[in-house]
Structure formats: structure tokens, C-alpha cells
SEBAKE-358420 format. One record per residue (C-alpha): x, y, z. Coordinates in steps of 0.001 Angstrom, whole numbers, plus 524288, in hexadecimal, padded with zeros to 5 digits. Example, Ala and Ser with C-alpha at 12.3 -4.5 7.8 and 13.67 -1.06 7.14 Angstrom:
<sites>
<site <8300C; 7EE6C; 81E78>>
<site <83566; 7FBDC; 81BE4>>
</sites>
This chain:
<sites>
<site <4E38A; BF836; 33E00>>
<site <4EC91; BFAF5; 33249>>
<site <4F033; C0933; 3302E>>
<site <4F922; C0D05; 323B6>>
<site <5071B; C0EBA; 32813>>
<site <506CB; C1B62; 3209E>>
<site <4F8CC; C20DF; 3286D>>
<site <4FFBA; C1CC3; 33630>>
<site <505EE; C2988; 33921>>
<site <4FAE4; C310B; 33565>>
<site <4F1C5; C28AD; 33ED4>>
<site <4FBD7; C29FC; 34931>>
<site <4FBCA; C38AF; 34566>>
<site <4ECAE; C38AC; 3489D>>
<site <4EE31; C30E7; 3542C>>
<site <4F6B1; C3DF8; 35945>>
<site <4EB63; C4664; 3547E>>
<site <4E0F3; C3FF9; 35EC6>>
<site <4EB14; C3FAE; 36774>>
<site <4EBFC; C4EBD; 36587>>
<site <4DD4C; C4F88; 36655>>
<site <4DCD2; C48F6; 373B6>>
<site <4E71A; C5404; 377CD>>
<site <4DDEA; C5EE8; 372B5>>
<site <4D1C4; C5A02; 37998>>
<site <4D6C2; C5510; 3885C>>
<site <4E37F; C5E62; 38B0B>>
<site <4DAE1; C6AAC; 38DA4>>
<site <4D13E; C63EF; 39775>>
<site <4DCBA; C5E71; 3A002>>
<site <4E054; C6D08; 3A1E0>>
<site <4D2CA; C729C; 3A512>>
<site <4D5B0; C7340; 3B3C6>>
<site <4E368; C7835; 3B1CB>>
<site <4DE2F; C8357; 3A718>>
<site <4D4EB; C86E6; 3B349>>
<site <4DE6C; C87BA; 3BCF8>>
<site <4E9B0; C8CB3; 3B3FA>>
<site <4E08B; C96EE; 3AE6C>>
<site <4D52A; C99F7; 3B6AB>>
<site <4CC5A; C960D; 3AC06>>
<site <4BF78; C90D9; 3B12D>>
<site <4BDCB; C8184; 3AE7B>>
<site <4B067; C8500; 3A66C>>
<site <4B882; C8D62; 39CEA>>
<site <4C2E2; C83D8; 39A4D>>
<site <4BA77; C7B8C; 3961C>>
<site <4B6B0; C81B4; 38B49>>
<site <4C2BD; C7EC0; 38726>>
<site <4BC54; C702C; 384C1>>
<site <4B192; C7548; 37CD5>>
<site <4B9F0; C7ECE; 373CA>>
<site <4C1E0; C735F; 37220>>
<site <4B591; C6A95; 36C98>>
<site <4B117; C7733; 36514>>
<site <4BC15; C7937; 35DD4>>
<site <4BE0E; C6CB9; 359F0>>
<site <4AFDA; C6C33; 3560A>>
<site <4B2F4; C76E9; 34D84>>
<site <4BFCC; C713F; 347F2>>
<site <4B6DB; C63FD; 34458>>
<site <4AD3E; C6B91; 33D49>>
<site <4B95B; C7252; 332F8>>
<site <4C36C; C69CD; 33319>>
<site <4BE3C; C5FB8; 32A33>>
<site <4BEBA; C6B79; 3201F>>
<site <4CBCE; C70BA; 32341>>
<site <4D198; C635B; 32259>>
<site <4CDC8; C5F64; 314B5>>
<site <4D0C6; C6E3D; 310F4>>
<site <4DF22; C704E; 3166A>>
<site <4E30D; C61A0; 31830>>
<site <4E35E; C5656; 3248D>>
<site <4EFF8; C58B7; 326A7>>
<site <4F1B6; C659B; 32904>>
<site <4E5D6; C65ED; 3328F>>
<site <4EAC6; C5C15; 33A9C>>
<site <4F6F1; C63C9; 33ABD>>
<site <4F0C9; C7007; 33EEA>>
<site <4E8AB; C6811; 348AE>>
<site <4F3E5; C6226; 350D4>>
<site <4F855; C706E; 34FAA>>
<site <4ED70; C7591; 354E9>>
<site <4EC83; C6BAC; 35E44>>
<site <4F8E1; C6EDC; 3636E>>
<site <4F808; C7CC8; 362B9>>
<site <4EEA8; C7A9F; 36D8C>>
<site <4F2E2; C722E; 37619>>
<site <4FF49; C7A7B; 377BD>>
<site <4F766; C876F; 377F7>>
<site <4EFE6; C80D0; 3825E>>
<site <4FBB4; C825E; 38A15>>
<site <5000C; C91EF; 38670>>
<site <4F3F5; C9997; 38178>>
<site <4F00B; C9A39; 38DF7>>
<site <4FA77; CA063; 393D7>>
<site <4FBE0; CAAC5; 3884A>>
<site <4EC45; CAD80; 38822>>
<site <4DFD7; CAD92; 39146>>
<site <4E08F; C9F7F; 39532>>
<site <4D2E7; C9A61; 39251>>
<site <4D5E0; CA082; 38500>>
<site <4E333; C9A35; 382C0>>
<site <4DBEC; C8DBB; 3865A>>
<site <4D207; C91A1; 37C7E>>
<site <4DB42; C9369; 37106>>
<site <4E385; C885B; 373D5>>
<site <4D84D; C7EAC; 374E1>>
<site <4D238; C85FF; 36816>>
<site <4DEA8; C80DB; 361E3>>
<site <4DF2C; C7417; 36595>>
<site <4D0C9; C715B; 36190>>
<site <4D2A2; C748A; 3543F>>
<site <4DD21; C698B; 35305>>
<site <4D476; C5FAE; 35C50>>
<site <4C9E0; C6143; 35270>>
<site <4D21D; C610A; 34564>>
<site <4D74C; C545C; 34BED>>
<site <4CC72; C4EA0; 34CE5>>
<site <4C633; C5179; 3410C>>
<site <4D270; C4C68; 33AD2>>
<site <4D914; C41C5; 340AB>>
<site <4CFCF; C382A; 33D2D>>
<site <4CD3D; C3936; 32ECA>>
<site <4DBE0; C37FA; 32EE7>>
<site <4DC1A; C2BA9; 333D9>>
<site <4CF8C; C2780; 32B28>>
<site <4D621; C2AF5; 320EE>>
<site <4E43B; C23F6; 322D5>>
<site <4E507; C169B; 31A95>>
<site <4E138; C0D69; 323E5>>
<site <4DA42; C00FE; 328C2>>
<site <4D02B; C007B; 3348A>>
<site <4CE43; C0D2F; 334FF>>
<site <4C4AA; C0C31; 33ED0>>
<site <4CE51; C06E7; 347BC>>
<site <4DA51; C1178; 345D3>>
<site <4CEA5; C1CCE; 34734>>
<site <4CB6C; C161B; 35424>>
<site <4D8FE; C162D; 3566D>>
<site <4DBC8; C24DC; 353DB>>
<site <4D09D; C2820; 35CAA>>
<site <4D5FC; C215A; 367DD>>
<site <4E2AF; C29F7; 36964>>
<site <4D9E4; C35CC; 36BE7>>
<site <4D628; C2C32; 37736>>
<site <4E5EE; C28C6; 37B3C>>
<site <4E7BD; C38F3; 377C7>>
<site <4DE76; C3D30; 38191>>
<site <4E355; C345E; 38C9C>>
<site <4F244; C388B; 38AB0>>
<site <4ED4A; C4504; 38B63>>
<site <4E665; C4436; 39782>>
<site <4F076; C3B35; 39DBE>>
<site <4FD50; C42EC; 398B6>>
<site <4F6C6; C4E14; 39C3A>>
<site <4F419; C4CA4; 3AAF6>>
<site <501D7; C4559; 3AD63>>
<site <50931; C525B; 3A68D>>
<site <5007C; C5ADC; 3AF1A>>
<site <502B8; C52A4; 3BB23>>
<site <510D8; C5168; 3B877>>
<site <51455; C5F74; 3B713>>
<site <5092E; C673E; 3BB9C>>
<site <4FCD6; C6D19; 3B77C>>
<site <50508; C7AD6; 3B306>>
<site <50B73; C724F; 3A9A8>>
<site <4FD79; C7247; 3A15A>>
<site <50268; C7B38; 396E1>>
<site <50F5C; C71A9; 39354>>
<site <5067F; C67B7; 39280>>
<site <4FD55; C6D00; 387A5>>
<site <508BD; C7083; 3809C>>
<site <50F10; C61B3; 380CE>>
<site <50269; C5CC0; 37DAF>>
<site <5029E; C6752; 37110>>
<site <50E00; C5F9C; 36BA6>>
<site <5074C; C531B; 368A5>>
<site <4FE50; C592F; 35E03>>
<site <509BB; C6121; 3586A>>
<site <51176; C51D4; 356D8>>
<site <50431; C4DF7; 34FFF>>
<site <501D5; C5993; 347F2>>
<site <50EE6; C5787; 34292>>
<site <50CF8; C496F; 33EDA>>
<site <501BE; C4DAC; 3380D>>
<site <50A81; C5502; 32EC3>>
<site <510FF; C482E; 3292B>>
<site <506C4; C3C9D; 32B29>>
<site <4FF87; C38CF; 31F8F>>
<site <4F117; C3E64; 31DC4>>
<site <4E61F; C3653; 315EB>>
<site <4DAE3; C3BC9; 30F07>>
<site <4CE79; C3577; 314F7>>
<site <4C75F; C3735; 30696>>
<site <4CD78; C39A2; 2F9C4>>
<site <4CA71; C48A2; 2F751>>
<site <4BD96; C4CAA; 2F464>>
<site <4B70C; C41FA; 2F734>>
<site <4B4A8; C4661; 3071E>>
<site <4A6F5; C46A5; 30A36>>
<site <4A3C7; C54E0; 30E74>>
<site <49BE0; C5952; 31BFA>>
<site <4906D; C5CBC; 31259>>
<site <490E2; C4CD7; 30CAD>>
<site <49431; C4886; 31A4B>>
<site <488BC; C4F2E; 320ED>>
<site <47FD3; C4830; 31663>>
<site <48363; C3B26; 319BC>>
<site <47A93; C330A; 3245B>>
<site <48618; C2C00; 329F7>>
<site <48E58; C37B6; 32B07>>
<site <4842D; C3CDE; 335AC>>
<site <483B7; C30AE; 33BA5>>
<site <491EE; C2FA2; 33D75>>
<site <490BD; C3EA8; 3438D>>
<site <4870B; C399D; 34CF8>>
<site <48FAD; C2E7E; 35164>>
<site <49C41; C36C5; 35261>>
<site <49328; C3FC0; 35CE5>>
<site <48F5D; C3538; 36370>>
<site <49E61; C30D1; 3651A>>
<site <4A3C6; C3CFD; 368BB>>
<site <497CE; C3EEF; 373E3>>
<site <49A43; C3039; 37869>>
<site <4A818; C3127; 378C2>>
<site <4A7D3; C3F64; 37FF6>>
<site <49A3B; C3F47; 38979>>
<site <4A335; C3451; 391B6>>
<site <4AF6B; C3996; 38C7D>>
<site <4AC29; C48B8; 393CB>>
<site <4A914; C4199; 3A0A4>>
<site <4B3D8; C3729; 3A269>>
<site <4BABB; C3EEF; 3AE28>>
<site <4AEF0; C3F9A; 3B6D3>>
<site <4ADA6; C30B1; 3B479>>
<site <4BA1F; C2F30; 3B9C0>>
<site <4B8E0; C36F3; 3C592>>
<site <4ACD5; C3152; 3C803>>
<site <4B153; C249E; 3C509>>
<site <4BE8B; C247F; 3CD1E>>
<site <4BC70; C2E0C; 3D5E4>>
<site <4C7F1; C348C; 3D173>>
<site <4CC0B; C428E; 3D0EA>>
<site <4C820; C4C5E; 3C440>>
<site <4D524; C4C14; 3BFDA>>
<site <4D7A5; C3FB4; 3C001>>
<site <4C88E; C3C90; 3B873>>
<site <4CCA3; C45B8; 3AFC1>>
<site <4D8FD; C3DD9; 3AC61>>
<site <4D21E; C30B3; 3ADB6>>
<site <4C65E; C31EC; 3A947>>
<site <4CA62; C37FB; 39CDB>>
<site <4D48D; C2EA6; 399F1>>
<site <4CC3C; C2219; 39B97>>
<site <4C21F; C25FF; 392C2>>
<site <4CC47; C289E; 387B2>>
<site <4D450; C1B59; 38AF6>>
<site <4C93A; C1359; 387F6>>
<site <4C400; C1B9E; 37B7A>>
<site <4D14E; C1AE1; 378A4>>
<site <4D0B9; C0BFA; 37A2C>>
<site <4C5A9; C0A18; 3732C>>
<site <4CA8C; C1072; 3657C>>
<site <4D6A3; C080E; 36552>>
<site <4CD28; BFD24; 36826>>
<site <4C5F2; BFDA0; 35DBF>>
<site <4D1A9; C0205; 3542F>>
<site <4D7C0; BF3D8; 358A2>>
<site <4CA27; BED88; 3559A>>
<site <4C43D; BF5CC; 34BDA>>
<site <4C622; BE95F; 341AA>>
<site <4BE2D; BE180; 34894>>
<site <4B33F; BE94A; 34D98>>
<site <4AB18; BF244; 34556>>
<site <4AAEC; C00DD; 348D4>>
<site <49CC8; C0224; 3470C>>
<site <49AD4; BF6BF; 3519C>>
<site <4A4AC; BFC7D; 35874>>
<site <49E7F; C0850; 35AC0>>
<site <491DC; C034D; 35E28>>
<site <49888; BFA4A; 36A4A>>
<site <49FCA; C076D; 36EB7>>
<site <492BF; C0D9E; 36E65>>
<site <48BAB; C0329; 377D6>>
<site <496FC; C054E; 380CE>>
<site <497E6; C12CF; 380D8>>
<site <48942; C1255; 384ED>>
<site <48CFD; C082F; 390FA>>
<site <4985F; C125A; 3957D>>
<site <48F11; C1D3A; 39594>>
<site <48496; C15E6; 39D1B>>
<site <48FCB; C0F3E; 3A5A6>>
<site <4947D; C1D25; 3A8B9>>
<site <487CC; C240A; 3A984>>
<site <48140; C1B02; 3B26B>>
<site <48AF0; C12D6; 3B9F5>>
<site <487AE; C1601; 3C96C>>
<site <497CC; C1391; 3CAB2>>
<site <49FC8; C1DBE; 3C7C7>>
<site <4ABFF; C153D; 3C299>>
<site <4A289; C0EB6; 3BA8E>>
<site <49ECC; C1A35; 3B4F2>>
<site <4ACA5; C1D78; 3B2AD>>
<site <4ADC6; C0F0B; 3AA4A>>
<site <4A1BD; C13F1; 3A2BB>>
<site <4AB17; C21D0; 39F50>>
<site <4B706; C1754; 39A85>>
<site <4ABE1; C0D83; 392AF>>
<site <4A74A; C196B; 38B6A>>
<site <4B6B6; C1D3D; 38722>>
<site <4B6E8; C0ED0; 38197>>
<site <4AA5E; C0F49; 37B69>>
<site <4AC3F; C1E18; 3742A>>
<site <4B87E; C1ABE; 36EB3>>
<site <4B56F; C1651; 36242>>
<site <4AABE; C1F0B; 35F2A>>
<site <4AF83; C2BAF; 35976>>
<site <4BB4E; C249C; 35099>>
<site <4B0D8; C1A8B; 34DF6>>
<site <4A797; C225F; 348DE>>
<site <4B390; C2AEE; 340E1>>
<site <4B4BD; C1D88; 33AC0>>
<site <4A7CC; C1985; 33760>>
<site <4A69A; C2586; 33060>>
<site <4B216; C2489; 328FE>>
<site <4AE5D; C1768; 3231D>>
<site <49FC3; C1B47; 320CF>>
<site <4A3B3; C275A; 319FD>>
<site <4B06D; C25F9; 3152D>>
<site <4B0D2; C32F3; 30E40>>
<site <4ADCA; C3A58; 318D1>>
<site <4B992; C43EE; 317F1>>
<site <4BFDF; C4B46; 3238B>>
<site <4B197; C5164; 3253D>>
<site <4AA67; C46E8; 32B2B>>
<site <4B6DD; C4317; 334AB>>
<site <4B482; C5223; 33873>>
<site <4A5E7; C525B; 33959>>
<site <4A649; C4670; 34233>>
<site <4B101; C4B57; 34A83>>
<site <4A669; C57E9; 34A7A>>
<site <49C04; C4D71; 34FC5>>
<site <4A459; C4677; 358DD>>
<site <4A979; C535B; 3603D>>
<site <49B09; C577E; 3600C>>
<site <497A5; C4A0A; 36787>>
<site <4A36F; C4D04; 3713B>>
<site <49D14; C5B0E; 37340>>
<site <48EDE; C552C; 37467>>
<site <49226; C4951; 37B93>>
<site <497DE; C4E74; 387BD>>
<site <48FA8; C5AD3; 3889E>>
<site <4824C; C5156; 388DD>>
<site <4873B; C497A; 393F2>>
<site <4890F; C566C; 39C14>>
<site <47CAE; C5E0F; 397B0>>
<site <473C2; C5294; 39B39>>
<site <47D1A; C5104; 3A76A>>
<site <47AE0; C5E7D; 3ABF5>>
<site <46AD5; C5C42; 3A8EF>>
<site <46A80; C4FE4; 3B39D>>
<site <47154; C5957; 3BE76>>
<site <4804A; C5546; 3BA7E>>
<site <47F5C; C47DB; 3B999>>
<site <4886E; C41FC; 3B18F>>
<site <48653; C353D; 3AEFF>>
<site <47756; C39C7; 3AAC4>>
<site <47F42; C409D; 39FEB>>
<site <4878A; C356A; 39AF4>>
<site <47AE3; C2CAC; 39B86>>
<site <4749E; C35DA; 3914D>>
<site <480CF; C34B5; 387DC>>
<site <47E92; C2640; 383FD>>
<site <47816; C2CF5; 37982>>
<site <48505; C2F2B; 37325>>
<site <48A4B; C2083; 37208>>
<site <47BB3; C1D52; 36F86>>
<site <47CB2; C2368; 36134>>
<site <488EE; C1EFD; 35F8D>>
<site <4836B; C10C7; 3603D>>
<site <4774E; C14E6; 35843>>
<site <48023; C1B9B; 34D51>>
<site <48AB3; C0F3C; 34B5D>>
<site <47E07; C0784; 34B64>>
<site <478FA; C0F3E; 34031>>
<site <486B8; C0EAA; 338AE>>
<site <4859E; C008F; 33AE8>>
<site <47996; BFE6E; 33680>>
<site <47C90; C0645; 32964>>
<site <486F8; BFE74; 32748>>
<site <47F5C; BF0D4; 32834>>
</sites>
């Protein structure tokens, strides 16, 4: 890959920013059990704290394409690292200076609006940066939300172990420094225009283009892949292993995102040599075989295998599909990076909550669930194959 010595820091910048966004989304679920026992809040009602985090961003998505282009890149992702870390810190101290549950509220209100200005943002940034193979460096910025979310998880649990589970609060507030260090590179790195001005396509031309919805219909269909196994990767583990919750929740966690992880900086090594369309389409297949490996193997560690294939196979979907639809609609301005992010959050939202609705209607079972959600990497294959086929 070659990447303009004068774009490096500002791809290294973004590299911090899905960093930050792997802080945002896994910190608060390593403390559920401490916030109950700390607090006396009921396990049900903390996590809420999940959904208000999804809902927000949701909301963020569905503006911040506007308030970009109105007030400026820059100063967004600025005020998103600073909102971000404004969080994370008040994570650790609005609790103690109001009702808990509410502290927890606020602080994870704040957070979410820099999660979702992040990722509206951070990848039309790197679209936009003079480069070569940009396929390959997208693939590549995807994958340290991956290495993000397993340094959170493993830092995490080694600070807690070392010094206790009181020490909770100091470790929000370390983690709050990282985005602050981004934020301020973000100040001084150089920003590109993706489109010379006026010449972005708006949501009204978007929404009238056929392969604008079809791109929203794959970028669904990765988030719900990626998330359906994504939501259940502890339980594998404990099922798998026979090990304890905690220590699921640290493995199980941390092996999906390895090998997601793996497979972005895969494909951003061989992205020259293998076309992303194609590319796609092979992740697809497999993504099917880990779903049917996990939903249907009689052996629990196999089962657990099918969990780790399915991290490999998603990883190229949602910064694959990013770059598809950057080349096929090149003018497509911050808005269609935001709509899509819309779409893919929508897909994590939808994918996970199928598998347990149609769980819960065949008496808990599981594995009935994940069976159903083949659906998801089934469109994906049927959508690159109608890309392709446009293309020929």
C-alpha cells in the first residue's frame, strides 16, 4: 500500500479514533456486575445502558453528516474525542455526585455522541486522504477497532485484577485520556475534502439512486452478520471450554475480534491481488459455514471454532462495503458515509435481536436462533453478486 507521507499522521490520527470507539462500546459492559454490586442497580436496568448507547449513536448518524459539512471535519472530530472523553471520565464521578443509574446515564449519553460522530467520520477521512489501494488502508483502519476492543478487554481485567474491583472509577478515567491524546492530534493533522465543494451528492440524490439502496442493504446485512455471532461469543466459550463466565467473557470476546482483526489486515496486505467484490463474496460463503458449524455442531468446542470462523469471515464486510461505495459513487459526500453507518448500526440492532426473538420462540434454544441468521451473510453473497454482475 502507498500512503502520502503528508496523509500518514492523519491516518494514524484515525487509527486512534477506532481505537477510541472500541473504548466507548466495551468499557461499560466489563463493569455491569461491578455497577450492580457497587450500586444496587438491578442487572436489567444497567443494561439499558447498552441500548441508550446504540440509540444515541443512531441519532448522532442520522445529523452528523449535516453538522459536518456545516461547521467543518475538524472541529467535529475535535468535539468528538471530547465528548468521548468527557464520558469515559464521568463514567467514573457522576455517579458518585448524582443518583447512580443517572450518572451512568449522562456519562454514557456523552460518550455516544462522540462514538457516533466517530464513526460517521473517520472513514470519509481516510477516503478522502491522497492515496493508493484504498481498499486496503480502509480494511486496515477497520481492523484497529478490532486490536482496540481486545486491549480494552485485556487491559481492562489485568488493571481490575491487579488492584481491585474498587479501583473501577481510576480506570475509566485513564482510559478517558487516550481520546483527549487523539482529539488533540486532530487539531494539527491535515484534513482532505472528499469532493470539491458543491459537487456532494445530497440524501435527496442519494436516496434516488438504485445502487445507493443496494449498498444500504448490504451494510445491514454486515452489521447483523458481524453482531448476531458477535452478541453470543461468551456463551460459546463457556460452552466450548467449560470455563467460568468471567473468564468467557474475556475469551470469548477477544477471539472473535483477533481474527476480524486478522482478517482486515489480511486483505489490506492482499487487497492488490484479490478483488474486493470477490472478496466479499468468499467471506460470505464462509460466514455461512461458521454459522452452520456453530449452529449445528453436536460438539460444543466445535461450536466454539464456528464463533472464531465467523470473526474471520465478517471482517471485511462493513469496510468492504464503505469501499465499494466509495468507488461506485464517488461523489457521495459525508452523507452517504453517514447513511450507511445509519444502516450498518441498524443491522447490529436487528441482527442480534432476531437470533434471540426466534430463540425465545423454540423454548430458549440457541443454536435454533443462530441457524435462522444465515439469512444475513446470505444477502450479503446475493448483493456482491449483483454489484458484480453490474459491473461485467
Amino acid at each position: 500500500m502507498t500512503v502520502n507521507s503528508n496523509s500518514r499522521p492523519t491516518i494514524y490520527a484515525c487509527y486512534g479514533g477506532y481505537i477510541t470507539q472500541a473504548i466507548v462500546n466495551n468499557l461499560a459492559p466489563l463493569l455491569f456486575l461491578i455497577f450492580r454490586d457497587s450500586f444496587g442497580i438491578p442487572l436489567e436496568q444497567i443494561t439499558l445502558l447498552v441500548t441508550v448507547n446504540f440509540l444515541v449513536q443512531l441519532g448522532v448518524d442520522l445529523v452528523a453528516a449535516k453538522v459536518a459539512d456545516k461547521i467543518g471535519w475538524r472541529k467535529c472530530l475535535v468535539a468528538a474525542h471530547v465528548f468521548a472523553a468527557l464520558g469515559l471520565a464521568g463514567m467514573g464521578i457522576l455517579p458518585m455526585v448524582l443518583p447512580p443509574f443517572a450518572g451512568l446515564l449522562c456519562a454514557v449519553t456523552l460518550y455516544a455522541v462522540g462514538g457516533g460522530l466517530i464513526e460517521v467520520l473517520i472513514s470519509p477521512v481516510v477516503e478522502a486522504c491522497p492515496t493508493e489501494n484504498k481498499a486496503g488502508i480502509m480494511s486496515l483502519l477497520h481492523s484497529f477497532y478490532c486490536w482496540g476492543t481486545v486491549a480494552v478487554v485485556a487491559l481492562s481485567t489485568l488493571f481490575l485484577a491487579v488492584f481491585g474491583k474498587d479501583s473501577w472509577q481510576i480506570l475509566a478515567m485513564c482510559w478517558a485520556v487516550f481520546p483527549l491524546a487523539v482529539g488533540a492530534c486532530f487539531t494539527r493533522v491535515p484534513i482532505y475534502p472528499l469532493t470539491e465543494e458543491g459537487e456532494g451528492l445530497s440524501i435527496r440524490s442519494l436516496c434516488r439512486m438504485k445502487s445507493f439502496w443496494l449498498f444500504v442493504v448490504l451494510m445491514v446485512a454486515a452489521g447483523a452478520s458481524e453482531q448476531a455471532m458477535s452478541q453470543w461469543a461468551s456463551a460459546f466459550a463457556e460452552s466450548g471450554l467449560g470455563i467460568s463466565k468471567t473468564m468467557g467473557d474475556l475469551l470469548g470476546p477477544c477471539i472473535f475480534s483477533v481474527l476480524m482483526g486478522s482478517a482486515r489486515v489480511f486483505y489490506a496486505k492482499m487487497s492488490e491481488r484479490i478483488g474486493l467484490n470477490s472478496f466479499l463474496i468468499y467471506s460470505g460463503i464462509l460466514c455461512v459455514g461458521a454459522y452452520l458449524l456453530a449452529s449445528l455442531s453436536p460438539v460444543p468446542a466445535l461450536a466454539l471454532v464456528g464463533c472464531g470462523v465467523c470473526g474471520l469471515s465478517v471482517g471485511i464486510l462493513w469496510p468492504g462495503v464503505f469501499s465499494l461505495a466509495a468507488a461506485e459513487i464517488p461523489k457521495g459526500s459525508t452523507a452517504m458515509f453517514a447513511l450507511l453507518a445509519l444502516a450498518g448500526d441498524l443491522g447490529c440492532s436487528g441482527g442480534p435481536t432476531t437470533v434471540g426473538v426466534l430463540s425465545g420462540a423454540f423454548n430458549g434454544e440457541l443454536k435454533t436462533g443462530l441457524l435462522f441468521a444465515i439469512v444475513f451473510p446470505v444477502v450479503m453473497i446475493a448483493g456482491a453478486l449483483i454489484l458484480k454482475r453490474n459491473k461485467t
